[in-house]
Every structure is written in structure tokens, then in C-alpha cells.
C-alpha atoms as an extended CHARMM CRD file, in Angstrom:
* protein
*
       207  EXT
         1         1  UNK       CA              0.7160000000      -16.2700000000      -18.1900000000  PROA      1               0.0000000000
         2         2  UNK       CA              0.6140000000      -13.0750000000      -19.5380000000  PROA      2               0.0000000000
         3         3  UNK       CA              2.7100000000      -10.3290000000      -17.7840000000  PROA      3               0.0000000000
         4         4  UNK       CA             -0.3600000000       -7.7610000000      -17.0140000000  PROA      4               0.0000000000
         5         5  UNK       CA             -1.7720000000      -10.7050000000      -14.9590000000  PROA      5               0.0000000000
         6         6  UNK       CA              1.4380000000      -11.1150000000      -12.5200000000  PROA      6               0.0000000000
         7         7  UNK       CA              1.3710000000       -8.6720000000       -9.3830000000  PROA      7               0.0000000000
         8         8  UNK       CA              5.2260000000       -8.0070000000       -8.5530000000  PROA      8               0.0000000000
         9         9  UNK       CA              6.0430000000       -6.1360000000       -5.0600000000  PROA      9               0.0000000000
        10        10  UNK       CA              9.4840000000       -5.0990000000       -3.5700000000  PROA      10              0.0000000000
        11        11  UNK       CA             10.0990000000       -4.2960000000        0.2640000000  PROA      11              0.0000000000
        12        12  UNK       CA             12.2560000000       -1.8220000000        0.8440000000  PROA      12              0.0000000000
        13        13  UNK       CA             14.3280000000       -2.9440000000        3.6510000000  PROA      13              0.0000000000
        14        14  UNK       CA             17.7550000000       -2.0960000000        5.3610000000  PROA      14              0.0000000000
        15        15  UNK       CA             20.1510000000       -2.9660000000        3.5400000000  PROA      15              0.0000000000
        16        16  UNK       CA             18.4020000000       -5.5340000000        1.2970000000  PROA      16              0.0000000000
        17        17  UNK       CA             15.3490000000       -5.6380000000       -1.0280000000  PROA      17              0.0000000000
        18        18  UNK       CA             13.0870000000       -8.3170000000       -1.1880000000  PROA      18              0.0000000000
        19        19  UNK       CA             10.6980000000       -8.7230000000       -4.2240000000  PROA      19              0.0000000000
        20        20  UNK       CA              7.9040000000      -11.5390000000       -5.2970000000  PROA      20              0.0000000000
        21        21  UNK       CA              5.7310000000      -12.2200000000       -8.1690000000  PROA      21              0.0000000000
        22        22  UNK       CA              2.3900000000      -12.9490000000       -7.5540000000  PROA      22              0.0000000000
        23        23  UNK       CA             -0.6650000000      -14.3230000000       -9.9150000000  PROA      23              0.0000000000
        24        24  UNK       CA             -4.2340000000      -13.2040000000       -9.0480000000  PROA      24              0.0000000000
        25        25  UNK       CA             -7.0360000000      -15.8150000000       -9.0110000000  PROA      25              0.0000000000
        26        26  UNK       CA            -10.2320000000      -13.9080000000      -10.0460000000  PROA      26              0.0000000000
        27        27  UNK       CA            -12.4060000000      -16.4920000000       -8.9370000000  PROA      27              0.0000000000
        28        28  UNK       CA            -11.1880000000      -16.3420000000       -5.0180000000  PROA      28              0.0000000000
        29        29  UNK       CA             -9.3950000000      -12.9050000000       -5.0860000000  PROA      29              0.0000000000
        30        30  UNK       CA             -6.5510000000      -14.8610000000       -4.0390000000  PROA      30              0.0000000000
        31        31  UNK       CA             -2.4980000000      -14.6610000000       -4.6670000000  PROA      31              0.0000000000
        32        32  UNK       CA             -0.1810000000      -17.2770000000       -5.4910000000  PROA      32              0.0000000000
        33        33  UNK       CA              3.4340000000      -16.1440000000       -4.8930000000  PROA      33              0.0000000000
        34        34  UNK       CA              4.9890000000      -17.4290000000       -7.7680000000  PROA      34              0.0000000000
        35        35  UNK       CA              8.7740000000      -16.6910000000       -6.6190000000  PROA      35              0.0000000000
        36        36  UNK       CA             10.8420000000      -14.6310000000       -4.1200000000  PROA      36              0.0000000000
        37        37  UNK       CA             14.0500000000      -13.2360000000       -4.1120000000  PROA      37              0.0000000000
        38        38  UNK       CA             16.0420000000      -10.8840000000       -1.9850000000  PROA      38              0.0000000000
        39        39  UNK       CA             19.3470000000       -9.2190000000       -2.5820000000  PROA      39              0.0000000000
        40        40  UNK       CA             21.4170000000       -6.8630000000       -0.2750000000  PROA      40              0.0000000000
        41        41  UNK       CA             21.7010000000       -2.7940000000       -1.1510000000  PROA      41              0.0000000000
        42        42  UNK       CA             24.2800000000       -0.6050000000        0.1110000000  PROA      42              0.0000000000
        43        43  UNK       CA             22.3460000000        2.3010000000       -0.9810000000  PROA      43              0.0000000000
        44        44  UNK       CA             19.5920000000        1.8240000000        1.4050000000  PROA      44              0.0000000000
        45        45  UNK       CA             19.8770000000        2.4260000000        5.1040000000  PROA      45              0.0000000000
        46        46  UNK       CA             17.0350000000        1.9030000000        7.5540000000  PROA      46              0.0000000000
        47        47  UNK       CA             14.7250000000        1.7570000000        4.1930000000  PROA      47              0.0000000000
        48        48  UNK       CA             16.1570000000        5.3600000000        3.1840000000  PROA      48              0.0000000000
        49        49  UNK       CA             17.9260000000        5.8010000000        0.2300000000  PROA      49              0.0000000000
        50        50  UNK       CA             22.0040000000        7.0470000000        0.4790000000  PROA      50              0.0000000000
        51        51  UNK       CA             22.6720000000        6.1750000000       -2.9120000000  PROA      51              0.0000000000
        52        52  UNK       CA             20.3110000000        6.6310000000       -5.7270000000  PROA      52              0.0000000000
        53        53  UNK       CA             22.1990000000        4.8040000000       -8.6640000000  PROA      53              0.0000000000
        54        54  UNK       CA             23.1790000000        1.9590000000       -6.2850000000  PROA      54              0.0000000000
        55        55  UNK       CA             19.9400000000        1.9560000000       -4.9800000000  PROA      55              0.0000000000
        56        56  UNK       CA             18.5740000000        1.9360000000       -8.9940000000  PROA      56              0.0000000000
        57        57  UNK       CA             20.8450000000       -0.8310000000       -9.8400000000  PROA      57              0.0000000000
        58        58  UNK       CA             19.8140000000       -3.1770000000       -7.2030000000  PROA      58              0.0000000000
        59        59  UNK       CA             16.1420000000       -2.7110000000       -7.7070000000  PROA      59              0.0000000000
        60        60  UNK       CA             16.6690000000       -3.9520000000      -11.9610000000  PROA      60              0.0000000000
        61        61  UNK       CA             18.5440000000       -6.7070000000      -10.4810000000  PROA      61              0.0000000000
        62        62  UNK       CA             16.2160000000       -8.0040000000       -8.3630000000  PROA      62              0.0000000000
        63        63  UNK       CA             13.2080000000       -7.2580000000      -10.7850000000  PROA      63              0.0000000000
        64        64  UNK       CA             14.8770000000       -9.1290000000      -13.6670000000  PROA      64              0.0000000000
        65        65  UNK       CA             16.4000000000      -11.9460000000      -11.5640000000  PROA      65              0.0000000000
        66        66  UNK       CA             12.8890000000      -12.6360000000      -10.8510000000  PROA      66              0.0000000000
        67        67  UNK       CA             11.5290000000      -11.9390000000      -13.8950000000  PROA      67              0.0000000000
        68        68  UNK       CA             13.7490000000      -14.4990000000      -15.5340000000  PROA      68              0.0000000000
        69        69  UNK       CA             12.3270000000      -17.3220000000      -12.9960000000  PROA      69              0.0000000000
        70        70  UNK       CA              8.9490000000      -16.3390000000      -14.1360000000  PROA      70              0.0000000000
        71        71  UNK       CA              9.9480000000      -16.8830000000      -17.9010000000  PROA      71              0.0000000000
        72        72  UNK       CA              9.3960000000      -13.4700000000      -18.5690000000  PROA      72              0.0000000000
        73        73  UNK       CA             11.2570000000      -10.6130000000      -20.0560000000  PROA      73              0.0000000000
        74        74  UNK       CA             10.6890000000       -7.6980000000      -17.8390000000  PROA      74              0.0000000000
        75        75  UNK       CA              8.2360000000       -6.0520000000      -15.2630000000  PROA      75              0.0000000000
        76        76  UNK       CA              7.1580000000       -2.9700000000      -15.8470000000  PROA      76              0.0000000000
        77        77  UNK       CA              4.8710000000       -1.8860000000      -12.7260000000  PROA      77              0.0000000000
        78        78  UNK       CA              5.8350000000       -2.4200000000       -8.9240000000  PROA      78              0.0000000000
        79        79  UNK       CA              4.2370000000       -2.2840000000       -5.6310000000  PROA      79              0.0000000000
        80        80  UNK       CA              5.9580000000       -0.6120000000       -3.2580000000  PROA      80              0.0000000000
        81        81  UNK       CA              6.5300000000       -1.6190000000        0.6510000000  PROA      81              0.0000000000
        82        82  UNK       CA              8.0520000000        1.3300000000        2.1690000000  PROA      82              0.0000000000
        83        83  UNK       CA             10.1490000000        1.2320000000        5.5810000000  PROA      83              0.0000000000
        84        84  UNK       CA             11.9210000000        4.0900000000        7.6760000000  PROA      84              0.0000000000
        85        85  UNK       CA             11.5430000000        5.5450000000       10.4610000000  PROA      85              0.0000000000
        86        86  UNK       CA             10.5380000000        8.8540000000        8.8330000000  PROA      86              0.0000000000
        87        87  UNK       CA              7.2300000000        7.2010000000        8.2440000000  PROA      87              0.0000000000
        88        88  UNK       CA              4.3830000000        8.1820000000       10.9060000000  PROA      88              0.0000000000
        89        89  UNK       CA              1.2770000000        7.7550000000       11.2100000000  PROA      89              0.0000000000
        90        90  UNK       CA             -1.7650000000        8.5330000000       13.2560000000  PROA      90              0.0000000000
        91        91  UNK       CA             -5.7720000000        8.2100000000       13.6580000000  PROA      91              0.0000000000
        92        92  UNK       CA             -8.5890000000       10.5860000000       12.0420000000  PROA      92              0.0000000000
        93        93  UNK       CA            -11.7700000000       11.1840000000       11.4560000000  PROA      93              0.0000000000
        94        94  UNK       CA            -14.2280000000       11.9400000000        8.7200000000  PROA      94              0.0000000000
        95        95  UNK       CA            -17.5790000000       12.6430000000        7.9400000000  PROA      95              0.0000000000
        96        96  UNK       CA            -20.1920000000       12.9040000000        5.1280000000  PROA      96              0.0000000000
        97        97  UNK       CA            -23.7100000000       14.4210000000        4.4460000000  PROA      97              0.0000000000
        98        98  UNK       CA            -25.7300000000       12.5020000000        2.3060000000  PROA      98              0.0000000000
        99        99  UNK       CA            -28.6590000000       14.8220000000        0.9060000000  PROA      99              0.0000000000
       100       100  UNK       CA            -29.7310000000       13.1730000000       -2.1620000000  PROA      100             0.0000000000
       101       101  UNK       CA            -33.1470000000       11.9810000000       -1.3510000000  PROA      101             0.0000000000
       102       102  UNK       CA            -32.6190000000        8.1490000000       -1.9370000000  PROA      102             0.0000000000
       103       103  UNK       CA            -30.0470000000        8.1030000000        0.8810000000  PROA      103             0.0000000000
       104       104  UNK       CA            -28.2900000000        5.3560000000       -0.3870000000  PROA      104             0.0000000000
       105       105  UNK       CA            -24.4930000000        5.0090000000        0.5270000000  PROA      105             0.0000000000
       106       106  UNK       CA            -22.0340000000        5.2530000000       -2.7930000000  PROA      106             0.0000000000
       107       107  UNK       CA            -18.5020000000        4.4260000000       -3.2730000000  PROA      107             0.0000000000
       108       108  UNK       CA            -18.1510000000        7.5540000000       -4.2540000000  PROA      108             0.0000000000
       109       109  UNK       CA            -19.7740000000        8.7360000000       -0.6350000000  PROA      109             0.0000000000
       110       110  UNK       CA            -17.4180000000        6.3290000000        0.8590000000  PROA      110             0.0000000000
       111       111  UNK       CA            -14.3240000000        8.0030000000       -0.4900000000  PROA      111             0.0000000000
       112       112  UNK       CA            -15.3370000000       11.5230000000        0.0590000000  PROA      112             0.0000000000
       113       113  UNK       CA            -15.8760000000       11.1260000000        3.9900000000  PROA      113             0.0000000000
       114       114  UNK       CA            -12.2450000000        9.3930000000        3.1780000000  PROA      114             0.0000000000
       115       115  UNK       CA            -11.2360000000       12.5500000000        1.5830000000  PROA      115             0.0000000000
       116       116  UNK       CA            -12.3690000000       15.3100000000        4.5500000000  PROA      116             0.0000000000
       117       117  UNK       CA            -10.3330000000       12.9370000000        6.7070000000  PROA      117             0.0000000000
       118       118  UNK       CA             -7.6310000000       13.7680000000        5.1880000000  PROA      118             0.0000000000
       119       119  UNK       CA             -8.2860000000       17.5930000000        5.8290000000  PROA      119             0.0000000000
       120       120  UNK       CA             -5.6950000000       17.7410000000        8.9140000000  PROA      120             0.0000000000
       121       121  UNK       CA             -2.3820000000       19.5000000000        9.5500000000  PROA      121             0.0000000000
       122       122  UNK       CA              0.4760000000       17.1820000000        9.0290000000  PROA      122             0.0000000000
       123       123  UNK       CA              4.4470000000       18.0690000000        9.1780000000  PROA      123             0.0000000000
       124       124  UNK       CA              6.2580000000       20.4340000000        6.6910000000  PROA      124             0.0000000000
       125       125  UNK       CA              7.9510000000       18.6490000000        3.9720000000  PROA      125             0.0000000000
       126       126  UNK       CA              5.6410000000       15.5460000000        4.7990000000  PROA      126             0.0000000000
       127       127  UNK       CA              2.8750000000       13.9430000000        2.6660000000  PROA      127             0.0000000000
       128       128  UNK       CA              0.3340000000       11.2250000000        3.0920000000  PROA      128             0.0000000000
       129       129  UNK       CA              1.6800000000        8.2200000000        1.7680000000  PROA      129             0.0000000000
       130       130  UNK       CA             -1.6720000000        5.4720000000        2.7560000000  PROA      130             0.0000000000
       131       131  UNK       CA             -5.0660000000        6.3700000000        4.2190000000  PROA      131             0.0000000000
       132       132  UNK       CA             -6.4110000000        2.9000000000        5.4800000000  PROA      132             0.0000000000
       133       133  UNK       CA            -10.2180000000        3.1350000000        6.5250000000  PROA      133             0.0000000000
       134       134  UNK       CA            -10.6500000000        1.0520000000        9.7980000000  PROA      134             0.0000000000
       135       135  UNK       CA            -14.4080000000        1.1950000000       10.7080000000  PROA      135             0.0000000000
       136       136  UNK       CA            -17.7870000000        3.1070000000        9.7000000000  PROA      136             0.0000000000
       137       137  UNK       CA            -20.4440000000        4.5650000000       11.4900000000  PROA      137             0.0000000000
       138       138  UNK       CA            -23.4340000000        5.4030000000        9.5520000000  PROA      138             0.0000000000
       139       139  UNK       CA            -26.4190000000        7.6510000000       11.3540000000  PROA      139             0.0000000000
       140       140  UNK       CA            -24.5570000000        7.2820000000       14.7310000000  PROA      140             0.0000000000
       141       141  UNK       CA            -24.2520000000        3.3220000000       14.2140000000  PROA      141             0.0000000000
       142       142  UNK       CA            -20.8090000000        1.9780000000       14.6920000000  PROA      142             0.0000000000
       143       143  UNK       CA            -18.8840000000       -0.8040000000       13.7740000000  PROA      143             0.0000000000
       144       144  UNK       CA            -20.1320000000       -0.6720000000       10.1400000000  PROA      144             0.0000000000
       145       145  UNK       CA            -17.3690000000       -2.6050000000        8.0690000000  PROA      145             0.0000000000
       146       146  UNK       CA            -18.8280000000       -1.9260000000        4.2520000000  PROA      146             0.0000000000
       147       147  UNK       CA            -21.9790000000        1.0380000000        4.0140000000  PROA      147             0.0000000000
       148       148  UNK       CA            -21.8780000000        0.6740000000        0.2950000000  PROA      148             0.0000000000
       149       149  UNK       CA            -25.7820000000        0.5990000000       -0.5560000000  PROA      149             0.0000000000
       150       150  UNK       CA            -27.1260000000        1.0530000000        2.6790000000  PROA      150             0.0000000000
       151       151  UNK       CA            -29.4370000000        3.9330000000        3.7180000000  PROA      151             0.0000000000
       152       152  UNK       CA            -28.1130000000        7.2460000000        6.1540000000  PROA      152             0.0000000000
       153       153  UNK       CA            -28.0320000000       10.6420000000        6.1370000000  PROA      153             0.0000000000
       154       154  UNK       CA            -24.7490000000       10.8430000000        8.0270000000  PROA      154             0.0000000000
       155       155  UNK       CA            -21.5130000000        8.5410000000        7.5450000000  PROA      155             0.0000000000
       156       156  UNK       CA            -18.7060000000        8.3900000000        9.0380000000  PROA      156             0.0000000000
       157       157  UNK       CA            -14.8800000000        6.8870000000        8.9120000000  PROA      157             0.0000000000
       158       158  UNK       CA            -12.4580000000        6.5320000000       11.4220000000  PROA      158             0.0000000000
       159       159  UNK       CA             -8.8750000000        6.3470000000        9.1370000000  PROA      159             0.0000000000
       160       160  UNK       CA             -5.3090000000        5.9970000000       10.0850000000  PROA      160             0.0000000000
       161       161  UNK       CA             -3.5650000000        8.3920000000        8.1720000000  PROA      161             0.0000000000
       162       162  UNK       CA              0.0520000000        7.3110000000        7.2600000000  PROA      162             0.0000000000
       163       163  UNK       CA              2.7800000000       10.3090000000        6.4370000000  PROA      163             0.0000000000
       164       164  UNK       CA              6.5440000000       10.3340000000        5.1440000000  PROA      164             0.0000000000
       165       165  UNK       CA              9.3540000000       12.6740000000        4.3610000000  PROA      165             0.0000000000
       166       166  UNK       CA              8.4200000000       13.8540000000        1.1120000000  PROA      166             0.0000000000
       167       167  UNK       CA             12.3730000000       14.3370000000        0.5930000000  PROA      167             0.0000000000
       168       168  UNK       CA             12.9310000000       10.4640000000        1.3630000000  PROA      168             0.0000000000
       169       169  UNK       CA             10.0870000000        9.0830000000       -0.6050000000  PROA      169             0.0000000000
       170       170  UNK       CA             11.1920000000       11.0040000000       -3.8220000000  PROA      170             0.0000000000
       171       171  UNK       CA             14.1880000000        9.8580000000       -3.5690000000  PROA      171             0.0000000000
       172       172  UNK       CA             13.2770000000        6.4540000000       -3.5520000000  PROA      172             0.0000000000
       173       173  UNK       CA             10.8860000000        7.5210000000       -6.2140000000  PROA      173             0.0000000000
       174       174  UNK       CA             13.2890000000        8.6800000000       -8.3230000000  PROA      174             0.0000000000
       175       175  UNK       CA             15.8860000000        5.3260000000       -7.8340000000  PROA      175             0.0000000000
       176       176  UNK       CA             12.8500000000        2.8720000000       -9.1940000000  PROA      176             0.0000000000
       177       177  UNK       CA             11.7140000000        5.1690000000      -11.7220000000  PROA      177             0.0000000000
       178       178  UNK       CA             14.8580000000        5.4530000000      -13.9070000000  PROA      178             0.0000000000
       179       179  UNK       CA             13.6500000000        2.0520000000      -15.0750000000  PROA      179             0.0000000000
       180       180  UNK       CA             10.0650000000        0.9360000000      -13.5780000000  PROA      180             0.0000000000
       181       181  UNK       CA              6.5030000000        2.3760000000      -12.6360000000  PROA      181             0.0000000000
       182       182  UNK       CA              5.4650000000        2.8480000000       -9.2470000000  PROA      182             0.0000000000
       183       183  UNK       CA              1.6980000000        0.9770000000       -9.0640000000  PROA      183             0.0000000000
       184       184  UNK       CA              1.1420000000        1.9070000000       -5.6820000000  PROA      184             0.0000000000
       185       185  UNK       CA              2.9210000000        2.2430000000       -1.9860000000  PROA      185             0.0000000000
       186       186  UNK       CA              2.0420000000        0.6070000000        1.2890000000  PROA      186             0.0000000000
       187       187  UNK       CA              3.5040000000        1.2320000000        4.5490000000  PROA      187             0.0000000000
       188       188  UNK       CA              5.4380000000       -2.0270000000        4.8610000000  PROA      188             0.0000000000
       189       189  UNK       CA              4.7070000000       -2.9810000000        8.6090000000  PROA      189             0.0000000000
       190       190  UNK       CA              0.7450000000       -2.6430000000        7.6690000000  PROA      190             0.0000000000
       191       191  UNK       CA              0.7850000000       -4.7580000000        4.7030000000  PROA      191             0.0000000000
       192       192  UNK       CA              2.5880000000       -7.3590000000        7.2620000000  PROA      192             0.0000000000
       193       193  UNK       CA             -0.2660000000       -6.6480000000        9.8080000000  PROA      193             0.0000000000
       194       194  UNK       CA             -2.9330000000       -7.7980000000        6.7360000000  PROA      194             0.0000000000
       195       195  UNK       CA             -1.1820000000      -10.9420000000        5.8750000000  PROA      195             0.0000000000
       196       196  UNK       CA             -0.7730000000      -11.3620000000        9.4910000000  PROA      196             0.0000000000
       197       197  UNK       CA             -4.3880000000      -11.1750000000       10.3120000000  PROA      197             0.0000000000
       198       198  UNK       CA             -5.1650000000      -13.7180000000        7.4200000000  PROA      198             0.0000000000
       199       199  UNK       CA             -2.8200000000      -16.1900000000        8.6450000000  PROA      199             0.0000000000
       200       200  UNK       CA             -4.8460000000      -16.0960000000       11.9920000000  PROA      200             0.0000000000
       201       201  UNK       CA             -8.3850000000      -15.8810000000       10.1280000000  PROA      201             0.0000000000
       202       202  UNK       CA             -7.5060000000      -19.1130000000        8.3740000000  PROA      202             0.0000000000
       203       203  UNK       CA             -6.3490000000      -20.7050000000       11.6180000000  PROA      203             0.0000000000
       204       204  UNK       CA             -2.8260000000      -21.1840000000       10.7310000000  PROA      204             0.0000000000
       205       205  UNK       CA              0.6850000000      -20.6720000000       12.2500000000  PROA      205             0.0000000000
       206       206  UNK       CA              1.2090000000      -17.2730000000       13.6610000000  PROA      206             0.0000000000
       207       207  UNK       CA              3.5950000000      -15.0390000000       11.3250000000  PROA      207             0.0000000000
């Protein structure tokens, strides 16, 4: 399998990293964990980093241990779970006028009432790390889960808005970057909550 079709992600714990490699099936928009591995790091602390070039080392470790189960040479790009209790996070709301005359809801209308949720006061020397939309309401309607080609004038997101020390996260930024590219970050504990609430969808043991 080709490397751009594997999906690796590393958790940034306390005192340990765990990382898998995952293959997406296009047809069912499903992963299949090809391998896991964790390894412990004395640079990280309550999923802040105390040591940047331990913290560095650690992370290519990890990557090419697994990377050498997969039968590749390297990884390149990595999801991110982040953990620390610098991370916050909190509810919001946001709203969008449709004018065009055909009414009919975008993904680009979607991701602008996303946007003026955003527009809120947060900490000094924070920054939003994950916006994660939780329901829509379109012309007063709640409970909307996807508006994308429906018909309103007004719609509506309720968000939770998740935040970090921006002095924390670039530091972690910095550790994974000397050798790898950051693909994207997730609050850890809500990627859990989504693989948690699949589990139960599909009727199988609890996490």
C-alpha cells in the first residue's frame, strides 16, 4: 500500500506516546488500524513538553518503529492527539444570513456561521486549537444534523470551541516538526468521545 494512503496518529500522553497506522477504506469510510505502538517520554509531562529534543527523539522513534512494521520507510504527515490540562474548552454560537435568492444551504454557508462562532474573546496567549460543530438550526428549526442543500434564510451552529496555551502547543509543534508535518490536531479526550460513541452505535463493548 502506498504511503499517501496510510493515516498515522500519535497521542500525546504523560509520559508516553502512543502512535497507529491506519488504512482508509473509500468504499465504507472506514479505518483499519494496521499497528500500534507506544513508547515512554521523559520530555513530556501531563502531555506538555519539558524537553524538546527528548521529546523530538521519541516521536522519530515511535514513527519509524512503526513504520518499519508497516514495511515502509518513513511517515511524513501526523495527526495529532493533544492532552494537558492547559487545554479548555467551552460552547458558542453562530449564525448566518443567507440572501442569495435560491436559499439553498452551502458548505461554504456552513463554515462561515462556523467562522462568526469563532468571533469570541478567549485567554491571552491562547488560541483555538478544534471547533467541533454539534447541532444546526436552520430558520428557527433545531436539531438539524447536516443543512447542506436545504432551503433557509437563517442558519445557525451551536460549536464547542476548544483553546490551548499557544506557548505549550508550539512547543510541541516545534519537537514533531524538526522531522515530520503536522496534518491536523484533535483534542485527545474528544477524539476518544467519537470512537466511543461508535463503539456504542455498533452495539459493542463499552470503551
Amino acid at each position: 500500500m502506498a504511503k499517501s494512503d496510510l493515516i498515522v496518529a500519535v497521542d500525546i500522553g504523560s509520559g508516553k506516546m502512543t502512535a497507529v497506522v491506519a488504512a482508509q477504506n473509500v468504499e465504507t469510510n472506514m479505518l483499519e488500524v494496521l499497528a500500534g505502538k507506544s513508547i515512554p517520554c521523559s520530555g513530556i509531562r501531563g502531555g506538555i513538553v519539558c524537553d524538546i529534543t527528548e521529546t523530538a527523539a521519541a516521536i522519530e522513534a515511535l514513527v519509524l518503529s512503526l513504520a518499519r512494521d508497516c514495511d515502509e520507510k518513513s511517515f511524513d504527515q501526523l495527526f495529532i492527539g493533544l492532552r494537558g490540562s492547559h487545554l479548555e474548552s467551552f460552547a458558542s454560537h453562530g449564525t448566518y444570513n443567507i440572501s442569495r435568492p435560491d436559499k439553498e444551504i452551502s458548505e461554504n454557508d456552513m463554515e462561515l456561521a462556523k467562522e462568526n462562532a469563532k468571533a469570541v474573546a478567549i485567554k491571552n496567549n491562547y488560541e483555538i486549537v478544534n471547533i467541533i460543530e454539534q447541532e444546526y438550526t436552520i430558520n428557527k428549526q433545531r436539531g438539524i444534523r447536516n443543512p447542506e442543500g436545504m432551503e433557509a434564510s437563517l442558519l445557525e451552529v451551536d460549536v464547542q470551541i476548544v483553546t490551548g496555551a499557544t506557548a505549550h502547543l508550539r512547543n510541541l509543534t516545534k519537537a514533531i516538526q524538526r522531522k515530520f508535518h503536522i496534518e491536523g490536531s484533535v483534542y485527545g479526550l474528544i477524539a476518544l468521545g467519537m470512537r466511543c460513541y461508535r463503539v456504542t452505535k455498533k452495539k459493542t463493548a463499552p470503551c
